[in-house]
C-alpha positions in Angstrom: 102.0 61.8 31.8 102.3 62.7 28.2 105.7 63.7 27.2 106.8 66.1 24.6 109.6 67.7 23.3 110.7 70.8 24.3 114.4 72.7 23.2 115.4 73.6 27.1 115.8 70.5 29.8 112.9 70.6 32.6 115.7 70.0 35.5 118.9 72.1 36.5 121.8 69.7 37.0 121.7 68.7 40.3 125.9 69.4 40.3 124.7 73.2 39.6 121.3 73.7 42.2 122.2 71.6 45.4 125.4 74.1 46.2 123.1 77.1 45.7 120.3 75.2 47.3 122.4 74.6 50.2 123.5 78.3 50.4 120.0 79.3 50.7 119.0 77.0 53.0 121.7 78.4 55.2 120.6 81.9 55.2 117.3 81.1 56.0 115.6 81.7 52.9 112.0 80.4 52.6 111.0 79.5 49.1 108.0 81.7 49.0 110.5 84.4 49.2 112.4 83.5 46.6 109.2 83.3 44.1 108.1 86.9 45.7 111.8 88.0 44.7 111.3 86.8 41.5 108.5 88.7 40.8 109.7 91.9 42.2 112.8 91.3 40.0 110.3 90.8 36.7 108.5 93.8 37.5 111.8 96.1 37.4 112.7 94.4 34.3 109.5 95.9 32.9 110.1 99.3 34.0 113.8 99.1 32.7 112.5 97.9 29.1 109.3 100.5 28.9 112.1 102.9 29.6 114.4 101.8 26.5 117.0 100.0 28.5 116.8 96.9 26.8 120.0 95.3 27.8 119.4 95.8 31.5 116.2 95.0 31.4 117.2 91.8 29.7 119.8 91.0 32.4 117.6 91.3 35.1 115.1 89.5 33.1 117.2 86.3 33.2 118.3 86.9 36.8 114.7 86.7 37.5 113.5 84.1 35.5 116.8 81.5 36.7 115.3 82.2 40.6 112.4 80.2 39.7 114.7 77.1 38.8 115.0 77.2 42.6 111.5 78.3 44.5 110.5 74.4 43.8 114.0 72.7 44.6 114.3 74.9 48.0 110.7 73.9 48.6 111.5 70.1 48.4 115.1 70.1 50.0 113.2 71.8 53.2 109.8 69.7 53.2 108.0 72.9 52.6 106.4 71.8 49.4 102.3 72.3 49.3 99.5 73.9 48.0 100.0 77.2 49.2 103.2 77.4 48.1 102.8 76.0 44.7 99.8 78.4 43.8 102.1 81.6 45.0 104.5 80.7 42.4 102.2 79.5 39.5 100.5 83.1 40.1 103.3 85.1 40.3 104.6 83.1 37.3 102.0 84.1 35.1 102.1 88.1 36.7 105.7 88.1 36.2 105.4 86.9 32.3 102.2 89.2 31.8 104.2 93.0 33.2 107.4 91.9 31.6 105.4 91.7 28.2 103.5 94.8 29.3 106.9 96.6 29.5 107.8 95.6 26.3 104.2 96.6 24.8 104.6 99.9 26.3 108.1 100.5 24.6 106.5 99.4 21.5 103.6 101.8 21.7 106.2 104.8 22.6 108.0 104.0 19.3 105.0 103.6 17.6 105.5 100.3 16.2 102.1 98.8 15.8 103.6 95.4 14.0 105.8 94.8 17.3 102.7 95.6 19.6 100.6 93.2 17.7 103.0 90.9 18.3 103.6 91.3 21.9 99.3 90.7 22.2 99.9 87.3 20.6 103.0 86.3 22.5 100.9 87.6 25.6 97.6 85.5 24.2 99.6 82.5 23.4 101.4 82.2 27.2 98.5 82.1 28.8 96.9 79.1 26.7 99.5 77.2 27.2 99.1 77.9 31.1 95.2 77.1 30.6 95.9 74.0 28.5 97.6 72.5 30.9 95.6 73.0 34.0 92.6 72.5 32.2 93.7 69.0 30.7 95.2 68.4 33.9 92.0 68.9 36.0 90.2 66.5 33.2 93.2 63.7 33.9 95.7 64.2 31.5 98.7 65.7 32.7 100.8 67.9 29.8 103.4 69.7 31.6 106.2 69.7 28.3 106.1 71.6 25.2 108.1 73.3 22.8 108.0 76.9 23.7 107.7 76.9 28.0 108.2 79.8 30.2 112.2 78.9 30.5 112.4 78.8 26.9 110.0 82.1 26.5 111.8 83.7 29.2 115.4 83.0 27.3 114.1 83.7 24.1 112.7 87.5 25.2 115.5 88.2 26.8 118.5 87.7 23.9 116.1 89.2 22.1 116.7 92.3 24.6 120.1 91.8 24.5 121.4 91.8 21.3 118.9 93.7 19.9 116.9 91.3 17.8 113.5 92.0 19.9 111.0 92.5 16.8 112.7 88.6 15.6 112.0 87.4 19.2 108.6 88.5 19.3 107.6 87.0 15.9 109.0 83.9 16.9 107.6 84.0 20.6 104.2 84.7 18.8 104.5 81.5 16.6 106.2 79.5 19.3 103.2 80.3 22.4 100.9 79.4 20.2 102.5 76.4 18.5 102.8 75.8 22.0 99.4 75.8 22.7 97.7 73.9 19.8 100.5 71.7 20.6 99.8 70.6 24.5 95.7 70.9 23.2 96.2 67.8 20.4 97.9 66.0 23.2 95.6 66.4 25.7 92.7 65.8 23.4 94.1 62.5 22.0 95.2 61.1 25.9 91.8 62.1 27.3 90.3 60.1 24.4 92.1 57.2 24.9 91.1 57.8 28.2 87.6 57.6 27.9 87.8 54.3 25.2 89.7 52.1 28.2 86.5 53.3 30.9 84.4 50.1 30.8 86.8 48.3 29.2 87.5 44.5 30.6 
């Protein structure tokens, strides 16, 4: 697997998820209910936003995007990792990133601020290559999972953003960083798939 840089670290500290891990294992809480959570949470932070309550909507925007730090770990401390699982949260992933950013188009539209909407398109544009890069390389046999802008990382960024009220900043730079992002993972790919193909035959 290719690694790249990225500015947030791939893994919660295990001193931080086992306790809540634990906690949720206790109550009985599947993982697959934790993703569906997750999305449910995304989609009020959408409505909260389009309605001009930015600094909700960013708090519940990071409340939602920190329960997908533990969908996975929950799912591999209870042996209920698999397929089905997996493709629930890499879905609702991608839903949950595409209404919050139609929220924040649709506060943008209300305002009238074309430049921010434009941006909001690219941000939106540049998410979902990244997504596509990856499982694309991945299904050709070269595995990029890093980068420099990743959902954490977009999730953070859009939500100070929210919160302090620097959103049009946030959006230029989630529109540069996505597709930085995406040209980035594509090089990658391109350049291990190659080496790839050069070592089949090889002695």
């Amino acid at each position: 697997m290719t690694m790249i840089p990225r500015l947030l670290p791939s893994r919660v500290p295990a001193l931080i998820l086992d306790p809540i891990v634990r906690v949720l294992i206790a109550l009985r809480i599947t993982p697959n209910v934790i993703t569906v959570v997750g999305f449910l949470g995304a989609a009020a932070a959408a409505a909260l936003i389009a309605s001009g309550e930015l600094l909700i909507g960013g708090i519940v925007l990071l409340i939602a995007g920190a329960l997908d730090l533990f969908d996975g770990a929950l799912a591999r401390a209870t042996g209920r990792a698999g397929p089905v699982g997996a493709l629930l949260d890499s879905t609702l992933d991608r839903a949950s990133e595409a209404v919050v950013l139609f929220g924040v188009l649709l506060y943008q539209l209300d305002r009238g601020n074309d430049e921010e909407a434009a941006l909001v398109f690219v941000a939106f544009a540049g998410s979902f290559l990244v997504s596509y890069v990856r499982t694309r390389a991945g299904e050709l046999g070269s595995e990029v999972a890093d980068g420099l802008a990743t959902r954490p990382e977009r999730v953070v960024l859009l939500a100070v953003g929210l919160m302090t009220g620097w959103l049009r900043l946030a959006l230029w730079i989630l529109a540069v960083a996505t597709v930085l992002t995406a040209l980035q993972r594509l090089v990658i790919a391109i350049g291990a798939l190659r080496r790839g193909q050069s070592t089949e035959g090889g002695d």
